[in-house]
C-alpha positions in Angstrom: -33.4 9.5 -30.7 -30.1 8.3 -32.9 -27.0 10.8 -32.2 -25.8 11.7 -35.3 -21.9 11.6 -36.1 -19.3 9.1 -34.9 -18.3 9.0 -30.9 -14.8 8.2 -29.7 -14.3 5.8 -26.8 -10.9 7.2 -24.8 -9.7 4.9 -21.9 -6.3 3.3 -20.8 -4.3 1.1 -23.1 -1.2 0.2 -21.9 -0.9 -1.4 -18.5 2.1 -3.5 -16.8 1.2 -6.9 -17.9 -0.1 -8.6 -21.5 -3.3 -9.6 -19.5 -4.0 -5.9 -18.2 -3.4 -4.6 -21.7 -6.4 -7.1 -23.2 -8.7 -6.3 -20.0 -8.3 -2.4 -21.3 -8.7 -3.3 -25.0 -11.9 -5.2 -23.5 -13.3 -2.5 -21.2 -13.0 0.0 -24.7 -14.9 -2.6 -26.7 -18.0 -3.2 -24.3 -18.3 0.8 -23.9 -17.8 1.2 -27.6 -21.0 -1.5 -28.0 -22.9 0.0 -24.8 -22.6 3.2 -27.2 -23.6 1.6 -30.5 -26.7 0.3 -28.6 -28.0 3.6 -27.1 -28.9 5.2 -31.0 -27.0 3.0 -33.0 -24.5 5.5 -33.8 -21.1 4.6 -35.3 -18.6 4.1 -32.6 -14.5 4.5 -33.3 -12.6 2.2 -30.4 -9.2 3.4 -31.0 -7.7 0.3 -29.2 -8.7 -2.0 -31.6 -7.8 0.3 -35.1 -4.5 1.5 -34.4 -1.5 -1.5 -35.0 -0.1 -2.4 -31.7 3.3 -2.4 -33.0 3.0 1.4 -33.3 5.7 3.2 -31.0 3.3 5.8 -28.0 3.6 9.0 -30.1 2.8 7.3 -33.2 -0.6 5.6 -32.0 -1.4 9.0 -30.4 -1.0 10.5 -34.3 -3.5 8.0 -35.4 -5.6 8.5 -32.7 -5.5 12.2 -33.0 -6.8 11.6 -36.8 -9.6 9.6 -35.7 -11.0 11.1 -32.9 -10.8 14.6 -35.1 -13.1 13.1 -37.7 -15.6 12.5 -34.8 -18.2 14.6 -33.1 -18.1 13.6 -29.7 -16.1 12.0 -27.2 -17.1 9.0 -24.7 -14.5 8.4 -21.8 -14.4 4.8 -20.3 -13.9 4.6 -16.4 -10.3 5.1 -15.2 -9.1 7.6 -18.3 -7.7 9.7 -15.6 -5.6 7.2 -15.4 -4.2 7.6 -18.5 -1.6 9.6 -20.4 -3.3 9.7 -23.8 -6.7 9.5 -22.9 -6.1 13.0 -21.0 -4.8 14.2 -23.9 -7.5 13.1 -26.4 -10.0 14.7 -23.8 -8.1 18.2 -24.2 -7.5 17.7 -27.7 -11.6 17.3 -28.3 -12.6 20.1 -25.9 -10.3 22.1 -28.3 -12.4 20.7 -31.0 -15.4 22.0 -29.5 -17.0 18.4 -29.3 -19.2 16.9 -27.2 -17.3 14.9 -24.3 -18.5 12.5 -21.7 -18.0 10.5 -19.2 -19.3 7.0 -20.1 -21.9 6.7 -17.0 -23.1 10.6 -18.0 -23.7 9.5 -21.7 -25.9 6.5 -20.8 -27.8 8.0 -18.5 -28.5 10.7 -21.1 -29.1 8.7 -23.5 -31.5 6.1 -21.2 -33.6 9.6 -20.6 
């Protein structure tokens, strides 16, 4: 059955090195498509729509924005990790949406 509404991938951006950066920019993108794939819904990878000149605090504006406009929330393995991931997550459990943990939300949707 297709979800309905737009999903959110949340995971790590910014890492030490140039390389680590495109392996997290990556890792978004093939759980963004393993999403799309499940019910074809529309998927919003944020590390891939917000400029990467953008200073933290402004990419986590823009990111706020987007993942507001969404209905649910996909996290990518290591988000713990992360500064703004953990903040998106609280930011959509305010929202009352739908989070997961990628793994969860394929298995969910594989049922």
């Amino acid at each position: 059955m297709p979800l309905t509404g737009t999903i959110y991938i949340a995971g790590a951006y910014t890492a030490p090195t140039d390389e680590g950066i495109l392996a997290n920019i990556e890792a978004a993108l093939e759980a963004g498509l393993a999403v799309h794939r499940t019910g074809r819904c529309p998927v919003i990878v944020p590390h891939v729509a917000v400029p990467s000149h953008s200073t933290w605090n402004e990419a986590m504006g823009i990111c706020k924005r987007l993942l507001l406009s969404c209905h649910g929330l996909v996290l990518i393995p290591g988000w713990e990790a992360s500064k703004g991931a953990c903040l998106e997550q609280e930011w959509a459990i305010t929202a009352g949406m739908q989070v997961w943990e990628l793994d969860a939300f394929l298995k969910e949707r594989a049922a």
